[in-house]
ROSE-4610 file (N, C-alpha, C; in Angstrom, 1 decimal, always signed):
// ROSE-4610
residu = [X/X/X/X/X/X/X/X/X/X/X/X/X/X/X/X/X/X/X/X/X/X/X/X/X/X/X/X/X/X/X/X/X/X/X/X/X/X/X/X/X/X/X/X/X/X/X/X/X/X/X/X/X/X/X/X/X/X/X/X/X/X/X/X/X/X/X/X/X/X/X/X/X/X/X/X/X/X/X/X/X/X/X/X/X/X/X/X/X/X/X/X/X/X/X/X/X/X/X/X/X/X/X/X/X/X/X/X/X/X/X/X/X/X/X/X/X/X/X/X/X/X/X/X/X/X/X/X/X/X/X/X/X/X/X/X/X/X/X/X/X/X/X/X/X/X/X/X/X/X/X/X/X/X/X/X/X/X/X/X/X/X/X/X/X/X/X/X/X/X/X/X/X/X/X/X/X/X/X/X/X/X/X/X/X/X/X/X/X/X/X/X/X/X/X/X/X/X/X/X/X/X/X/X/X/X/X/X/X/X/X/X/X/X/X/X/X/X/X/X/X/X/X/X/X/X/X/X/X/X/X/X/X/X/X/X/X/X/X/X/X/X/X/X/X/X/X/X/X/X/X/X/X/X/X/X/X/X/X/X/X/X/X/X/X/X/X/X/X/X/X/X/X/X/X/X/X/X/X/X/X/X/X/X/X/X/X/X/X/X/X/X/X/X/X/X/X/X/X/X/X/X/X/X/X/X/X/X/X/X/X/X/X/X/X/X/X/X/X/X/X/X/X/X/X/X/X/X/X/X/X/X/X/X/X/X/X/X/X/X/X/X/X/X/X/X/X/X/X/X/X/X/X/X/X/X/X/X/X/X/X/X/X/X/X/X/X/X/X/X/X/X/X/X/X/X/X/X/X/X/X/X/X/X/X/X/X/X/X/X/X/X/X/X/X/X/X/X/X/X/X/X/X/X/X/X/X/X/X/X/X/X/X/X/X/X/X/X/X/X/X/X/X/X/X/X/X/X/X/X/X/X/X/X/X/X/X/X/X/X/X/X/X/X/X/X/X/X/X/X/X/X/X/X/X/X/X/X/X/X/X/X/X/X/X/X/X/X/X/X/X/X/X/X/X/X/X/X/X/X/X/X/X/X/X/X/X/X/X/X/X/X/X/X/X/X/X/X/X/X/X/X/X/X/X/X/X/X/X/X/X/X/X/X/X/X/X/X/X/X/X/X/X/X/X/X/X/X/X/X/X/X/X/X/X/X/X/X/X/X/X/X/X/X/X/X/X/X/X/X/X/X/X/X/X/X/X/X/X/X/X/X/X/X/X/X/X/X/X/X/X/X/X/X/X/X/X/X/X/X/X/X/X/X/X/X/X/X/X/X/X/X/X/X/X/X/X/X/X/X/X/X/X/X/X/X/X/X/X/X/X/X/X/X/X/X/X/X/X/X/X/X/X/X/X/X/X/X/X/X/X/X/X/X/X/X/X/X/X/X/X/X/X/X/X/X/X/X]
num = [1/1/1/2/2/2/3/3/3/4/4/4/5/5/5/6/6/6/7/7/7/8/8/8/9/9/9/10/10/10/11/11/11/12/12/12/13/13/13/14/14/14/15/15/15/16/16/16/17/17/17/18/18/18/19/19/19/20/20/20/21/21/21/22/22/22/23/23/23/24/24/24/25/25/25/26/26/26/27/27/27/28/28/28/29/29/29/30/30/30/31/31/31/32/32/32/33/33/33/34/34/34/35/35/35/36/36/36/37/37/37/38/38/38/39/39/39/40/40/40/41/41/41/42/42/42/43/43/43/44/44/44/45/45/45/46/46/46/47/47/47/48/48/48/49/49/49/50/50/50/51/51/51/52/52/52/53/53/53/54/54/54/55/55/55/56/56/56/57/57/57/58/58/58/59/59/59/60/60/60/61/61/61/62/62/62/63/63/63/64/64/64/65/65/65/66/66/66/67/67/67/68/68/68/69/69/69/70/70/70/71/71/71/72/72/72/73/73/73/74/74/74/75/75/75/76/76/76/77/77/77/78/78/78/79/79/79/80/80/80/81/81/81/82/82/82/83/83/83/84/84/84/85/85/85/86/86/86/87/87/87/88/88/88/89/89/89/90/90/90/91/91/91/92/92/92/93/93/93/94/94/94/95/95/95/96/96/96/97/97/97/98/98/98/99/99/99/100/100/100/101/101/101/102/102/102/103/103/103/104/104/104/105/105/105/106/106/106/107/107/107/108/108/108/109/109/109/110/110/110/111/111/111/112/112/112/113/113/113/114/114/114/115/115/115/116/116/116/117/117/117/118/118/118/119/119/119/120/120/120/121/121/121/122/122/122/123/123/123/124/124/124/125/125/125/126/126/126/127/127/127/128/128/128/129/129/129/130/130/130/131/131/131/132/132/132/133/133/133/134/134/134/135/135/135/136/136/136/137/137/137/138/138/138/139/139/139/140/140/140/141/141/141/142/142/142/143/143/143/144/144/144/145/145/145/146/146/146/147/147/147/148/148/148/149/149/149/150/150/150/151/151/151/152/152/152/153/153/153/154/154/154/155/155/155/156/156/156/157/157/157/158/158/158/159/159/159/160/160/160/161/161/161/162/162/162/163/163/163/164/164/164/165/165/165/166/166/166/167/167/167/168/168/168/169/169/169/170/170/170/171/171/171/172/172/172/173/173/173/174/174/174/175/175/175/176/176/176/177/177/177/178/178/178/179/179/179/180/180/180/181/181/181/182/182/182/183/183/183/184/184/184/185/185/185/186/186/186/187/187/187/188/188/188/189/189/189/190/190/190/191/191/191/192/192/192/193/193/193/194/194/194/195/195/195/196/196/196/197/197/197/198/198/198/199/199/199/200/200/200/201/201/201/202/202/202/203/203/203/204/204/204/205/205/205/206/206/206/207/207/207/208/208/208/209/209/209/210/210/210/211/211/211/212/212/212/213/213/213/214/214/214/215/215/215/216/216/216]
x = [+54.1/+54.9/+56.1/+56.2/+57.7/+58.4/+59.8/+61.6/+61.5/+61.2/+61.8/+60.9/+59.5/+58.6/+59.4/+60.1/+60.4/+61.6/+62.5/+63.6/+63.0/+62.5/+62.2/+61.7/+60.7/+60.5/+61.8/+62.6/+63.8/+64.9/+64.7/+65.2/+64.9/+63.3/+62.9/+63.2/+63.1/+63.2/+64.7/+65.8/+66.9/+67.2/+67.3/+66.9/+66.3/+65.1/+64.5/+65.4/+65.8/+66.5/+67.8/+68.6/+70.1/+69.7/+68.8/+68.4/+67.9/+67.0/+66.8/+67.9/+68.9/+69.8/+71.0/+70.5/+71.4/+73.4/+73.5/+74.7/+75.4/+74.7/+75.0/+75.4/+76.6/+76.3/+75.4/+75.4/+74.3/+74.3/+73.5/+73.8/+73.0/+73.1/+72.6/+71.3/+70.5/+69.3/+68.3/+68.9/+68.6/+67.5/+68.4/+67.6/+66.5/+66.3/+64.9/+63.9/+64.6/+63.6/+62.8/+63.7/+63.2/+61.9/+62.6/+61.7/+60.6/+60.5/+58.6/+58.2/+58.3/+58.1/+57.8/+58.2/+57.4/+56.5/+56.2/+55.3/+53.9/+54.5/+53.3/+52.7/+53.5/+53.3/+52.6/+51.8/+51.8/+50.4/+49.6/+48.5/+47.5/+47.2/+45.8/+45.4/+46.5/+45.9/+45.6/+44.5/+43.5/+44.1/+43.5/+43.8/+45.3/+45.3/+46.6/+47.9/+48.0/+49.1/+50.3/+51.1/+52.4/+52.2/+50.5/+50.0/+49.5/+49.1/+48.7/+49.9/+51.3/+52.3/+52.5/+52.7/+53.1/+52.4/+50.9/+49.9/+50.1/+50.3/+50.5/+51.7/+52.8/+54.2/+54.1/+53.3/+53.0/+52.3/+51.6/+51.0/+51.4/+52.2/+53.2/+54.1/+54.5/+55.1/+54.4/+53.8/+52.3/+52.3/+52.3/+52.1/+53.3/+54.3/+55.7/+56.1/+55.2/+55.4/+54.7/+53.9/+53.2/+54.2/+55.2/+55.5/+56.4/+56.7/+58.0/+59.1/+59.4/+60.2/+59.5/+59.9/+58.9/+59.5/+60.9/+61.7/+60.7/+60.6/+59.9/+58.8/+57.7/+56.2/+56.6/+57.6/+57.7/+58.1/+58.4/+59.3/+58.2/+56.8/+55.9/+54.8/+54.7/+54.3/+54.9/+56.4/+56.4/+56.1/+55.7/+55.4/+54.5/+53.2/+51.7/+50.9/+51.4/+50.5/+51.4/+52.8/+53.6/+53.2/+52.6/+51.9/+50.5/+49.8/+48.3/+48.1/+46.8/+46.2/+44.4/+44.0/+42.3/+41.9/+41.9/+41.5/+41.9/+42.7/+43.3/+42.8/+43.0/+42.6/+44.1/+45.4/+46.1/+47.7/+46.8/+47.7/+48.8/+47.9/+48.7/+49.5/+49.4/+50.3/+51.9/+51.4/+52.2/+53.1/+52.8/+53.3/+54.2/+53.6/+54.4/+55.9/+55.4/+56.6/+57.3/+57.2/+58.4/+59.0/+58.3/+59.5/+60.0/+59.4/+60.6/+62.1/+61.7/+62.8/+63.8/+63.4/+63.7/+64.3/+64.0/+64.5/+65.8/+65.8/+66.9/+67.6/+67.3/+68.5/+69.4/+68.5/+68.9/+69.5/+70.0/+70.9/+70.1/+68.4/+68.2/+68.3/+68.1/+68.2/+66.9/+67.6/+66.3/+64.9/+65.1/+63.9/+63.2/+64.0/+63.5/+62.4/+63.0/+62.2/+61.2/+61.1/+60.0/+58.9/+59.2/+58.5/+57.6/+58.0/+58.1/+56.8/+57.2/+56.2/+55.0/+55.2/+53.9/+53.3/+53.6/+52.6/+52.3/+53.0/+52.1/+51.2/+51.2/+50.0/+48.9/+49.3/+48.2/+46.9/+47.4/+46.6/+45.4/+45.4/+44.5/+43.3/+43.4/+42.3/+42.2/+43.2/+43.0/+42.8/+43.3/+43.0/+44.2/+45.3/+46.1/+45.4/+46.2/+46.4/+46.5/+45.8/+46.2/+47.9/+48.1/+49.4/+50.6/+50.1/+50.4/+50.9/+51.8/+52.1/+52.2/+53.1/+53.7/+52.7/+51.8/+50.6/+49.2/+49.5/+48.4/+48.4/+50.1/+50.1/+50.1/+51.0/+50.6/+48.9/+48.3/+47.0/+46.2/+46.7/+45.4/+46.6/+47.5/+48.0/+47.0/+47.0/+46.6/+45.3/+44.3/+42.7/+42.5/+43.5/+43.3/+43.0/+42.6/+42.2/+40.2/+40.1/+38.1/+38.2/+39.1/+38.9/+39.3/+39.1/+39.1/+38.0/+38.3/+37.3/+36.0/+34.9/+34.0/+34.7/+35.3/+35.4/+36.6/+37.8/+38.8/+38.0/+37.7/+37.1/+36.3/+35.3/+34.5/+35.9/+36.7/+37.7/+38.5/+38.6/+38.9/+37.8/+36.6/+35.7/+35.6/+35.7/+35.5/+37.0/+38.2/+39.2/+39.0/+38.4/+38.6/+37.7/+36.7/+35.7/+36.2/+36.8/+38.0/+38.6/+39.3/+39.8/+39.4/+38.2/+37.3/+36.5/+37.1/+36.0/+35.5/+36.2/+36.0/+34.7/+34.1/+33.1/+31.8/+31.4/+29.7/+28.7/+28.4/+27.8/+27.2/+25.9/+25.7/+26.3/+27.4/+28.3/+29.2/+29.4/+30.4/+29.5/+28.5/+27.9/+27.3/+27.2/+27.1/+28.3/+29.4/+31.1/+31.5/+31.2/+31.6/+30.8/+29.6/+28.3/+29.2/+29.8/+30.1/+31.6/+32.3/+33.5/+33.0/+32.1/+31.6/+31.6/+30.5/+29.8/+30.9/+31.9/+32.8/+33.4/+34.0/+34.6/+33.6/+32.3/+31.8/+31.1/+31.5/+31.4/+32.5/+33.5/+34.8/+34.1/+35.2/+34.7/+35.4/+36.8/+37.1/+37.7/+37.8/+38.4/+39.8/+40.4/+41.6/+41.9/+43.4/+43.6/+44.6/+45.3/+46.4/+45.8/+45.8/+45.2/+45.2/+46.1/+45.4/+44.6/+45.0/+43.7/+42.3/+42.0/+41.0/+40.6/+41.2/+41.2/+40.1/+40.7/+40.8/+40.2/+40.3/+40.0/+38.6/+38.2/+37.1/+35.8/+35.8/+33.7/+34.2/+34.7/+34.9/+35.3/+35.7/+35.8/+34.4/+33.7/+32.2/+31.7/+31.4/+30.4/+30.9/+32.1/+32.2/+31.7/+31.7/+31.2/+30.0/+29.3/+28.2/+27.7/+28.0/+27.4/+27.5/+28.9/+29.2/+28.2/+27.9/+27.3/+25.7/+25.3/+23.8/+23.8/+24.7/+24.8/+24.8/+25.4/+25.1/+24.1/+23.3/+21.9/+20.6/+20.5/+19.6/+19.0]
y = [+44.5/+45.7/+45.2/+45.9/+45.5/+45.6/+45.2/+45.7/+46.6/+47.4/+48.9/+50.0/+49.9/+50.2/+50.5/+48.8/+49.0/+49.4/+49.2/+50.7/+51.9/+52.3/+53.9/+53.9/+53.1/+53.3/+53.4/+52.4/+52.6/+53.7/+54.4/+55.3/+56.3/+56.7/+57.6/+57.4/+56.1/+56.2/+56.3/+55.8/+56.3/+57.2/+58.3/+59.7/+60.6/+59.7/+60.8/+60.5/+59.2/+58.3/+59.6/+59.5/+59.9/+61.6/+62.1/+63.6/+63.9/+63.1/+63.2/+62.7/+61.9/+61.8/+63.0/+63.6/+64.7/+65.1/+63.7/+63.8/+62.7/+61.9/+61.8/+59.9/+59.2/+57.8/+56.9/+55.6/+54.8/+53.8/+52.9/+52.0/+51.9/+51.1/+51.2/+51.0/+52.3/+52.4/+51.1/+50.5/+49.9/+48.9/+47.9/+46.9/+47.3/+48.6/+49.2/+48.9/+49.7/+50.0/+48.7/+47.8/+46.2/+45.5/+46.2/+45.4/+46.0/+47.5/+48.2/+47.5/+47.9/+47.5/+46.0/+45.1/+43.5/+43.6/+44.3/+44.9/+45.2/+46.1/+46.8/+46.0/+45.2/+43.8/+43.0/+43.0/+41.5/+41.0/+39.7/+39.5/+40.0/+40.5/+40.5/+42.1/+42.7/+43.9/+44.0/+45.1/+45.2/+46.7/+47.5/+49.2/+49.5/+49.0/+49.7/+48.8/+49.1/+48.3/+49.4/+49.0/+49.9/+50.7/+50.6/+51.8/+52.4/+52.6/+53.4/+53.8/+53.6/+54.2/+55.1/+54.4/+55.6/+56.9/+56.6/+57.8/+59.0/+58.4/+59.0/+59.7/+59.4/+60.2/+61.0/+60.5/+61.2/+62.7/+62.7/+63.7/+64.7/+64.0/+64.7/+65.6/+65.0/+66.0/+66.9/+66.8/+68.1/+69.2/+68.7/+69.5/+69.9/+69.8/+69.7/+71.3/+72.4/+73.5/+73.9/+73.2/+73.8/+73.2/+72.0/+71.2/+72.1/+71.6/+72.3/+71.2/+70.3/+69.4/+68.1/+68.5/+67.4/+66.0/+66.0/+64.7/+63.4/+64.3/+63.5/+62.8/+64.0/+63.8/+63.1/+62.4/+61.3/+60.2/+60.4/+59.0/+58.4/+59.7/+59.3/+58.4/+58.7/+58.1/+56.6/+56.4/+55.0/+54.5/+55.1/+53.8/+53.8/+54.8/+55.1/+53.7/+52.9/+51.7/+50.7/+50.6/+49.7/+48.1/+48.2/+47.5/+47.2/+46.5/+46.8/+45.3/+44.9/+43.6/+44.2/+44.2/+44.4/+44.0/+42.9/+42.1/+42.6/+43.5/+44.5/+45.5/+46.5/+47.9/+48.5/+48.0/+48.6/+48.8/+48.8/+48.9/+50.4/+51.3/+52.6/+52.6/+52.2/+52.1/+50.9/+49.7/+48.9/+50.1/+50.3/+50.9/+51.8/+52.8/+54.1/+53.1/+52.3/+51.7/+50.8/+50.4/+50.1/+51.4/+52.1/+53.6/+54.2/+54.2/+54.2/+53.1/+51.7/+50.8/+50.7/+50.7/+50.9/+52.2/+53.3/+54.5/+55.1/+54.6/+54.4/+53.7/+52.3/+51.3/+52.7/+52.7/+53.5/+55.1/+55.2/+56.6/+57.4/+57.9/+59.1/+59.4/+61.1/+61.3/+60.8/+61.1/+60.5/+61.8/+63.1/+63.7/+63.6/+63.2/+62.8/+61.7/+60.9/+59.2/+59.4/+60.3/+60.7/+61.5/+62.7/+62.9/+62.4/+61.5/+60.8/+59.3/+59.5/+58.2/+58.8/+60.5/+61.1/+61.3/+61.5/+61.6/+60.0/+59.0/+57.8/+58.0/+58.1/+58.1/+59.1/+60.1/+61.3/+60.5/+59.3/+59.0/+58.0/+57.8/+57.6/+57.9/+59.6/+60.5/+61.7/+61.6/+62.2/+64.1/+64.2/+65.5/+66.6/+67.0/+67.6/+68.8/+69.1/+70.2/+71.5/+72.8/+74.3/+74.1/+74.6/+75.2/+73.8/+72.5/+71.3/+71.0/+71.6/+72.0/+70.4/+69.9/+68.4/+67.4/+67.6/+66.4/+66.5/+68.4/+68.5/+68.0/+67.7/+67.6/+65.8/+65.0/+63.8/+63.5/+63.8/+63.7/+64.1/+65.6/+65.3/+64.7/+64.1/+63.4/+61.9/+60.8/+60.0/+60.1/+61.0/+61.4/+61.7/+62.3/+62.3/+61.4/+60.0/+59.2/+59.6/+60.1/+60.8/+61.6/+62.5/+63.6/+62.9/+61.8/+61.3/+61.0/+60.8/+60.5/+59.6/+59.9/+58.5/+56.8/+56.9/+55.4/+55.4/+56.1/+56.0/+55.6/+56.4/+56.1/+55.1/+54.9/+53.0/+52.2/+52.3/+51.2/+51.5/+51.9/+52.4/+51.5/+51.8/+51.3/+49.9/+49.6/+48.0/+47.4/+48.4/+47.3/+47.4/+48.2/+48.4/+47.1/+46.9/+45.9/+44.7/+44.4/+43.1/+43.2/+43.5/+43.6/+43.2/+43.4/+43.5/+42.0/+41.1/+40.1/+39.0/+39.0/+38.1/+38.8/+40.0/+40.2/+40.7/+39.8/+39.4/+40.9/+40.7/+42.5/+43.0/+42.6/+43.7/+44.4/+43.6/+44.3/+45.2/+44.8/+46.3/+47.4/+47.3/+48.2/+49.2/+48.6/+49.6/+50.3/+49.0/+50.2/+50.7/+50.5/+51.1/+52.7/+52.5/+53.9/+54.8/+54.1/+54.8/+55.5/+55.1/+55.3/+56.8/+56.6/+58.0/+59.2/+58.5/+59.3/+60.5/+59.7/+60.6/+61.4/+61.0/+61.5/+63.0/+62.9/+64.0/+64.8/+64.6/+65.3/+66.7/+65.7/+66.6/+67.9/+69.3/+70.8/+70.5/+70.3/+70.1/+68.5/+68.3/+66.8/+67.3/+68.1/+68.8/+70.2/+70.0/+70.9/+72.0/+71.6/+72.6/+73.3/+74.6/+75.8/+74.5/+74.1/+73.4/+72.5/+71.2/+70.6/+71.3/+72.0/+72.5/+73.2/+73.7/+74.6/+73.0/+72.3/+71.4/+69.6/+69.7/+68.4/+68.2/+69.0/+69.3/+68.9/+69.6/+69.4/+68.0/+67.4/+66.5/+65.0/+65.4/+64.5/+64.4/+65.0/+65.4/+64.3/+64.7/+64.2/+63.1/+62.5/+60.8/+60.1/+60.5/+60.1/+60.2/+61.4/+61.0/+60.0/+59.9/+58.8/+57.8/+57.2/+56.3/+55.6/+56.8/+56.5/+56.4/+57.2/+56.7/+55.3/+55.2/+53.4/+52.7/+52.5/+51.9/+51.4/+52.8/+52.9/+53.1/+52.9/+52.6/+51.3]
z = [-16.8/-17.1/-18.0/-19.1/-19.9/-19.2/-19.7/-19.3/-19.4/-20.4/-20.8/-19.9/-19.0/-18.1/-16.7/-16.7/-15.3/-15.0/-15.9/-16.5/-16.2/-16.7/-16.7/-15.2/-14.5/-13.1/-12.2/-12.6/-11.6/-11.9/-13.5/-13.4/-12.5/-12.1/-11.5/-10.1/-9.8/-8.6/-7.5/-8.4/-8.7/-8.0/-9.0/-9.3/-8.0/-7.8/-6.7/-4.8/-5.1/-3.9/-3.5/-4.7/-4.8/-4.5/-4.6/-4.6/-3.3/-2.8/-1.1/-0.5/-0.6/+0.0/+0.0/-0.8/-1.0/-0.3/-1.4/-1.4/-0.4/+0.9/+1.6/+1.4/+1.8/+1.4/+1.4/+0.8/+1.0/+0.1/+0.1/-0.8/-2.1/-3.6/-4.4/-3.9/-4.5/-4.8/-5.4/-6.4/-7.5/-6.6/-6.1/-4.9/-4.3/-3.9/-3.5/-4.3/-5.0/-6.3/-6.5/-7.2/-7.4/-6.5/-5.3/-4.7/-4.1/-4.4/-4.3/-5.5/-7.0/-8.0/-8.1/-7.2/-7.2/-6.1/-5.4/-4.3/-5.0/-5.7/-6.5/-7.5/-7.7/-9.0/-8.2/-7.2/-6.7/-6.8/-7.1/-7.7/-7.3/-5.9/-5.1/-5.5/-6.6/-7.1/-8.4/-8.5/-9.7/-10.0/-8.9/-9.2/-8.8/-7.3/-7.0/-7.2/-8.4/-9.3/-9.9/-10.6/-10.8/-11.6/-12.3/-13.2/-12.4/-11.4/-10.3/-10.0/-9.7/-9.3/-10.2/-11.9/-12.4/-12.5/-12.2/-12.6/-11.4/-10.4/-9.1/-8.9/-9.8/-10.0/-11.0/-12.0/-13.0/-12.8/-11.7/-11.1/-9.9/-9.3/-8.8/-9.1/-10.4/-11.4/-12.0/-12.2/-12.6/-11.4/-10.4/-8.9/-8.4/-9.0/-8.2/-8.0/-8.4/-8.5/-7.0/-6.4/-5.2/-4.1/-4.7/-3.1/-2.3/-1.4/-0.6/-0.9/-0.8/-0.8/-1.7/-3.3/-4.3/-4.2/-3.6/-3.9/-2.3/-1.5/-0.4/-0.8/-1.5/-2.1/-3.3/-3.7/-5.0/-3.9/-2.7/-2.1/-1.5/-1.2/-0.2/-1.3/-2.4/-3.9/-4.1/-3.5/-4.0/-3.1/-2.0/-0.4/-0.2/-0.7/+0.0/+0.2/-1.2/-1.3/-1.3/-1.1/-1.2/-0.5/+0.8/+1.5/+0.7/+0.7/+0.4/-0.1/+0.9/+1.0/+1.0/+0.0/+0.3/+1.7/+2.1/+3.1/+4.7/+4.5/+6.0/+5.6/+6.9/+7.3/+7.5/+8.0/+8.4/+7.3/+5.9/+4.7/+4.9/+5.2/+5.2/+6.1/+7.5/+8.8/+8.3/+7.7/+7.1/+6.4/+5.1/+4.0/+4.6/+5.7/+6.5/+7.2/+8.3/+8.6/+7.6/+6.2/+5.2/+5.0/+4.8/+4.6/+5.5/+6.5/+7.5/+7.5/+7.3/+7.9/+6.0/+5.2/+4.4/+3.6/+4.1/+3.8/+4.6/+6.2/+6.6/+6.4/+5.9/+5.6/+3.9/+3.5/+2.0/+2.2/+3.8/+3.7/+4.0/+4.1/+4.0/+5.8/+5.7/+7.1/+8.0/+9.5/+9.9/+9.4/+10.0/+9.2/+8.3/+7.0/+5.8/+6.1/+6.7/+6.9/+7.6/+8.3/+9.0/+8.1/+7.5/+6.8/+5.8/+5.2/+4.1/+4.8/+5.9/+6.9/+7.2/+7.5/+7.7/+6.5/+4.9/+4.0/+3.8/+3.6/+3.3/+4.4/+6.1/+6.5/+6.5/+5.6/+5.3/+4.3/+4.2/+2.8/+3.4/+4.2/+5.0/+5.2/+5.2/+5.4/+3.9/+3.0/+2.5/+2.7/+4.1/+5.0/+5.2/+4.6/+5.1/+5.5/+6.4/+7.4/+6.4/+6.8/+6.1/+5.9/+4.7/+4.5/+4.8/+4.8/+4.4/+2.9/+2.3/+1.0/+0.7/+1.0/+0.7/+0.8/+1.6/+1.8/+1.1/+0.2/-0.5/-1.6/-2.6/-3.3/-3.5/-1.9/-2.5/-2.4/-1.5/-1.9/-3.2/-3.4/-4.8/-6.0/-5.9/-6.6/-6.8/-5.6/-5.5/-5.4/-5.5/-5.6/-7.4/-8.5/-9.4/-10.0/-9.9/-11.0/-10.9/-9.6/-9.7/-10.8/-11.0/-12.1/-13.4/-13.3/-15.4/-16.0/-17.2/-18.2/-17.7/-18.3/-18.0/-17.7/-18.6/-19.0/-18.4/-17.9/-17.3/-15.7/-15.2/-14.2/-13.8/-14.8/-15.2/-14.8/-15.7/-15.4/-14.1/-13.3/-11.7/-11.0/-11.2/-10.2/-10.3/-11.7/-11.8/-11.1/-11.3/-11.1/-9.2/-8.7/-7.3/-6.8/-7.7/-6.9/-7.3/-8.6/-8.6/-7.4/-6.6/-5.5/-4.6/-4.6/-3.2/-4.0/-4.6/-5.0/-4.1/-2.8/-1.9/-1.2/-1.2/-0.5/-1.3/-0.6/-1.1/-1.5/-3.3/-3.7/-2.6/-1.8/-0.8/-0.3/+0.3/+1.4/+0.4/-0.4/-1.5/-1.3/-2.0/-2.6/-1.1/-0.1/+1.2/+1.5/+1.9/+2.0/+1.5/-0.1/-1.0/-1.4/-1.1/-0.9/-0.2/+1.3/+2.4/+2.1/+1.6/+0.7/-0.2/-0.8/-1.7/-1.1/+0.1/+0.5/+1.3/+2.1/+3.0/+2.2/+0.7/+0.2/-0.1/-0.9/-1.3/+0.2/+1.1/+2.5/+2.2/+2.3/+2.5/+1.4/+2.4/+1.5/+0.5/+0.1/-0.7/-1.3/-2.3/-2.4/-2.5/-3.1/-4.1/-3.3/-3.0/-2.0/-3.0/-3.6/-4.7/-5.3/-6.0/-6.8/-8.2/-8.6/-9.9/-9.4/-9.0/-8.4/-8.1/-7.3/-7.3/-8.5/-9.5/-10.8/-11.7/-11.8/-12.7/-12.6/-11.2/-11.1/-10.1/-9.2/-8.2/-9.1/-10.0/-10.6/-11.3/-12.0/-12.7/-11.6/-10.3/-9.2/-8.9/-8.7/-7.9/-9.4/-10.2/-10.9/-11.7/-11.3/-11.3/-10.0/-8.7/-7.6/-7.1/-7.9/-7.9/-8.7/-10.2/-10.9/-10.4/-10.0/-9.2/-8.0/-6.6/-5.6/-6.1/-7.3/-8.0/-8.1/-9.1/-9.4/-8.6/-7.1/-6.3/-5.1/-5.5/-4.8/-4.9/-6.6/-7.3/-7.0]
């Protein structure tokens, strides 16, 4: 990531910090920031790297018309994956308690920190609840990279299974099926009126090509 990248990231994140706090003391932001952003830097990632953060805020901002509280759903965006070791299962649980212990060190209320703990752990299942406005939007946030281009997408899959390079192709290509397969279960993937408008058939028919290729 350039200087001038991780500038602009910490301008955002800044910004969204000083805004949930709303008003209230605390210490510079800045040091946070630094240190999700070497988080998200760190080698054992392919996909979920700080271009994945930006695309995922980037999309939030797109959706920021459906949230109830958009500054949470950008705070729940820098922490969803802030934790993340391929090699564990308990990345989201991790990730949820840094924003907790971290978000309270940084002033916000306890509510806030709470909330903000319950959408990183929405991401899990990818499932919010009816009328879950905040958890619809970080999810089909972080589900929008299914709805891109052919070759955007190609380059998602490949960078996912760099990741996963420690485990031997059979076993990918089974967990990885099973990964598809839950996903194209669910009624919907995309829970927001745009998401669903825009990203639904174009998710479906990268996951399928996807789960073809694997079981061919």
């Amino acid at each position: 990531m350039t200087a001038d990248g991780e500038e602009e990231l910490l301008r955002r994140w800044t910004s969204t910090l000083l805004a949930a706090r709303a008003g209230r003391e605390g210490p510079d932001p800045v040091p946070y920031g630094r240190n999700l952003l070497a988080r998200w830097a760190e080698p054992q990632r392919r996909y979920h790297t700080v271009t994945h953060l930006r695309a995922v805020l980037d999309r939030v901002d797109e959706l920021s018309e459906h949230a109830g509280d958009v500054e949470l759903v950008r705070l729940g965006a820098w922490f969803h994956d802030a934790v993340y070791r391929p090699d564990r299962s308990e990345n989201e649980e991790r990730s949820a308690a840094l924003a907790e212990k971290a978000l309270t060190e940084a002033g916000l209320p306890p509510e806030a920190v709470t909330e903000v703990a319950r959408l990183v752990r929405l991401t899990i299942t990818h499932d919010p609840a009816a009328g879950d406005l905040d958890g619809e939007v970080l999810c089909d946030a972080d589900l929008a990279i299914l709805a891109t281009d052919a070759d955007t997408y190609g380059g998602y899959a490949r960078a996912v299974r760099e990741e996963y390079a420690f485990v031997p192709d059979d076993a990918f290509r089974e967990g990885r099926a099973a990964v598809l397969r839950q996903l194209l279960a669910l009624p919907r993937l995309f829970r927001t009126p745009y998401g669903t408008r825009n990203w639904e058939t174009k998710a479906r028919r990268n996951l399928e090509r996807e789960l073809e290729s694997l079981v061919a």
